[in-house]
C-alpha positions in Angstrom: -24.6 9.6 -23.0 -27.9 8.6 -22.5 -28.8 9.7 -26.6 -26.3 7.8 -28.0 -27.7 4.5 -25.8 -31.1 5.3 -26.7 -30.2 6.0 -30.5 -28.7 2.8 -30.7 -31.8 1.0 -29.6 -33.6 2.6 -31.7 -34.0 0.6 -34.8 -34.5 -2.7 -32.5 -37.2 -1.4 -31.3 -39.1 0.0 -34.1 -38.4 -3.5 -35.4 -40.0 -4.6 -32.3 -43.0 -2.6 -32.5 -43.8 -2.8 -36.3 -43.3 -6.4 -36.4 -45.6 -7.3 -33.6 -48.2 -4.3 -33.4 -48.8 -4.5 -37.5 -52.2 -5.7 -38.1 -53.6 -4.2 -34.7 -55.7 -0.7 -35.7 -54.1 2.4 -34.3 -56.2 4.6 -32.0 -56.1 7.6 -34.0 -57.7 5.3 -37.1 -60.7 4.1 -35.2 -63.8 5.0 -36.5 -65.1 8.1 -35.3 -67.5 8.8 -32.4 -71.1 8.5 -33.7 -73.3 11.5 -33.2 -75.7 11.7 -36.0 -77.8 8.5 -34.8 -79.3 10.9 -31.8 -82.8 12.7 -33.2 -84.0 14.8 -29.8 -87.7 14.0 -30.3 -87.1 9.8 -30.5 -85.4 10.6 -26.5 -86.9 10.7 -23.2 -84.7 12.3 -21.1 -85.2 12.2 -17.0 -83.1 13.5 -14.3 -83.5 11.2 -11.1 -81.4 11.3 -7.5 -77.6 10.1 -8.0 -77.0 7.0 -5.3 -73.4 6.3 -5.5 -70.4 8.0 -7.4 -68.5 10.5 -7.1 -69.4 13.5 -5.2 -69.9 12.9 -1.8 -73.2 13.2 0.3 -74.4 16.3 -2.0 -74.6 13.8 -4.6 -78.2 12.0 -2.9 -79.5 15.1 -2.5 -79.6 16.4 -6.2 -80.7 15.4 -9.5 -77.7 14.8 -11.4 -78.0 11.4 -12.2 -79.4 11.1 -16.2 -81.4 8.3 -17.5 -82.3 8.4 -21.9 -84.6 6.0 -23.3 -84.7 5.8 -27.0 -88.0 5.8 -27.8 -88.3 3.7 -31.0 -85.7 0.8 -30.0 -86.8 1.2 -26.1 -82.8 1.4 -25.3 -81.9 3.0 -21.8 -79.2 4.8 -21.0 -78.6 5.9 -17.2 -75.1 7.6 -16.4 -73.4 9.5 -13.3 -70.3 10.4 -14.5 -69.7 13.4 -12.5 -71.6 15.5 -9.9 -72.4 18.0 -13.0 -75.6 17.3 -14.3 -74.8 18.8 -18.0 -71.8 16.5 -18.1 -73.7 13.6 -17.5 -76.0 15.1 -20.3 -73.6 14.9 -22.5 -71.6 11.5 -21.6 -75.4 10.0 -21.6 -76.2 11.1 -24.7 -72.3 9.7 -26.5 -73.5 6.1 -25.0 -76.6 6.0 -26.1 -74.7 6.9 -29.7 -72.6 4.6 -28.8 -74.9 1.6 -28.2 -77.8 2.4 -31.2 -74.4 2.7 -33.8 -73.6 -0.8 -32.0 -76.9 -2.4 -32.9 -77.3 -1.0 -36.3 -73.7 -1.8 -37.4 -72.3 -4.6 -35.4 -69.1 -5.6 -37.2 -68.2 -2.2 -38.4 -68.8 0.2 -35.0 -66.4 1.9 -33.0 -66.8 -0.4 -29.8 -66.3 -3.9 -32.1 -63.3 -2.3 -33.7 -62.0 -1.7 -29.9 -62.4 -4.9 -29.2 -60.8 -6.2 -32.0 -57.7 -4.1 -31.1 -57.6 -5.2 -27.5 -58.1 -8.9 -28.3 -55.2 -8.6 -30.7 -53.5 -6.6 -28.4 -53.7 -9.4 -25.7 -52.7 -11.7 -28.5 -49.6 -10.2 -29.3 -48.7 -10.0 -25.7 -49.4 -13.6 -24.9 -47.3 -14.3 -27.9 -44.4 -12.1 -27.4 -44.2 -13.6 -23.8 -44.6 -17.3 -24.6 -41.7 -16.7 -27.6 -39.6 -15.3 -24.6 -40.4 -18.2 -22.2 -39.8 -21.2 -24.5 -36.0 -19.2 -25.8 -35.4 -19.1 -21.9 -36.4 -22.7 -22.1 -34.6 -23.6 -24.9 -31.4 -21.9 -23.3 -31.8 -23.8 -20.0 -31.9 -26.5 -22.3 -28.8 -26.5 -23.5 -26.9 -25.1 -20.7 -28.0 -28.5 -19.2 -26.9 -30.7 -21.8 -23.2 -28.6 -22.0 -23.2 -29.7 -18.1 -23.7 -33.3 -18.9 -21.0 -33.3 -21.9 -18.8 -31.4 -19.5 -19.4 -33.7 -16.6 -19.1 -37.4 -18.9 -15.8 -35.6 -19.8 -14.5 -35.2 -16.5 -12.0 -38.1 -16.2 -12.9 -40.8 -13.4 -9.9 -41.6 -11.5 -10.7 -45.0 -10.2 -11.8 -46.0 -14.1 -8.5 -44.7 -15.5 -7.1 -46.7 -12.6 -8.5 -49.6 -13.7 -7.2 -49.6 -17.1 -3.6 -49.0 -15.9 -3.8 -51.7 -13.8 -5.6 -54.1 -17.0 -2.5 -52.9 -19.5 0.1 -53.8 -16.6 
């Protein structure tokens, strides 16, 4: 039962989807994850005591916590991701990737691209919900105005009254 409902819907709502969702980027055609931008000699890399995060009390007693400083564009990078001090390694290094592909490429990186998609994402939404709204609207609308034709239809007794009496 239920695949013959959803099969029917089916087309509607790849009509939906395509019409709406077209010009937005799809996450699987992002722009990849920069990685080449890191060179290990141009990095200071220091390993201090994590204050808050996840991890409990062990976590103020340990150097998990990771802080990268580029050296030739002075960029630092601090991160306590985990308790694991090779994962936070690892996630420090992708941000710092992350913000040096930023500042070399600002219109074409992976993080302006994701904004792009969630600002048109937004977009769409807005839009889709404002179309749906003002139809709501627009029924209400008329709903009303069939009341009022219904209502200036309705015979008034004491006016045909009236006219009886005027013809008599």
């Amino acid at each position: 039962m239920f695949a013959r409902i959803r099969s029917f819907y089916q087309p509607y709502r790849q009509f939906c989807q395509t019409s709406i969702l077209s010009g937005i980027p799809k996450r699987n055609k992002l722009p990849p994850r920069p990685k080449w931008l890191i060179v290990e000699e141009e990095i200071e890399e220091k390993f201090l005591k994590g204050g808050s995060g996840p991890g409990g009390q062990k976590i103020n007693k340990t150097n998990s916590k990771v802080q990268l400083t580029h050296k030739p564009s002075g960029l630092v990078v601090t991160c306590q991701y985990s308790r694991s001090q090779e994962s936070n390694r690892k996630k420090a290094r992708e941000i710092l990737a992350l913000k040096l592909d930023e500042m070399q490429n600002p219109e074409t990186c992976r993080t302006a691209v994701l904004n792009t998609r969630k600002t048109l994402l937004k977009k769409s939404k807005s839009k889709k919900s404002n179309k749906k709204y003002k139809k709501l609207d627009e029924e209400n609308q008329l709903a009303k105005e069939k009341e009022h034709e219904l209502l200036a239809q309705v015979v008034d007794p004491e006016a045909e009254l009236d006219q009886l009496m005027k013809k008599v």
